[in-house]
C-alpha positions, 0 to 999 in steps of 0.5 A: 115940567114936561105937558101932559099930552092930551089925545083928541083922536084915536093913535093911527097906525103911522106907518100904514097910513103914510104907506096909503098916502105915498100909494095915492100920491104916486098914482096921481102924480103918474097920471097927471105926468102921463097927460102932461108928457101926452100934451107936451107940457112942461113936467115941472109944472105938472109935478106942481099940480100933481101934488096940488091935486094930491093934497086936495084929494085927500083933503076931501077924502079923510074929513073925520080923520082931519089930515090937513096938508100939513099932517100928510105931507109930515105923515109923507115925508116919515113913511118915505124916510123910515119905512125902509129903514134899519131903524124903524123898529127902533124908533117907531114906538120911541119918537112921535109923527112930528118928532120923526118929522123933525128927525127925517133929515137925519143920518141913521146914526144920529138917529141912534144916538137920539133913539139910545137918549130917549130910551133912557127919557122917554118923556123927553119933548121934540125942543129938547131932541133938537137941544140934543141935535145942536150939542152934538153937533148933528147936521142934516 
């Protein structure tokens, strides 16, 4: 039987606070490549620090909201993978942030055939898109 999902926090809006966070991380990453390329420094090694900062910032920015790394970096990676997409509206209501996590290295009809299955079980668990994924032979 599938576990009852309890919220502690009020649903936030996913895609417009990963668009916010992809605006910051820009920002910050251009301007600590800007100084890096200004001292001649490896670029590398300034896109590193760029996203230690990034993280960090936002860290100490969103203490009520509680957005660690690892839920800005999945917040991140899904505003970049489906903001675009054709899909999006199709799968924005369907999947949760960690199931369109695990689901952004996807193709787009992987993700159709995935989004047709849970609009018929929409109580299905993210173990179980994975099982889907595996017996139709998905590959990201």
């Amino acid at each position: 039987m599938p576990r009852k999902r309890t919220l502690l926090r009020e649903p936030v809006n996913l895609f417009e606070v990963g668009a916010q966070l992809v605006e910051a991380k820009t920002l910050i990453t251009q301007q600590v490549l800007d100084a890096a390329r200004d001292q001649g420094l490896n670029v590398v090694d300034a896109e590193r620090k760029a996203a230690t900062l990034f993280y960090k910032a936002i860290g100490h920015t969103t203490p009520k909201k509680g957005y660690s790394q690892a839920t800005t970096a999945q917040y991140v990676r899904v505003y970049e993978r489906f903001a675009d997409s054709k899909l999006r509206t199709k799968i924005e209501g369907l999947f949760t942030a960690s199931e369109l996590a695990l689901l952004a290295s996807y193709s787009d009809d992987d993700l159709f055939y995935l989004g047709s299955a849970k609009e018929v079980t929409p109580e299905m668990a993210r173990d179980q898109l994975g099982e889907i994924l595996k017996a139709a032979r998905c590959v990201p």
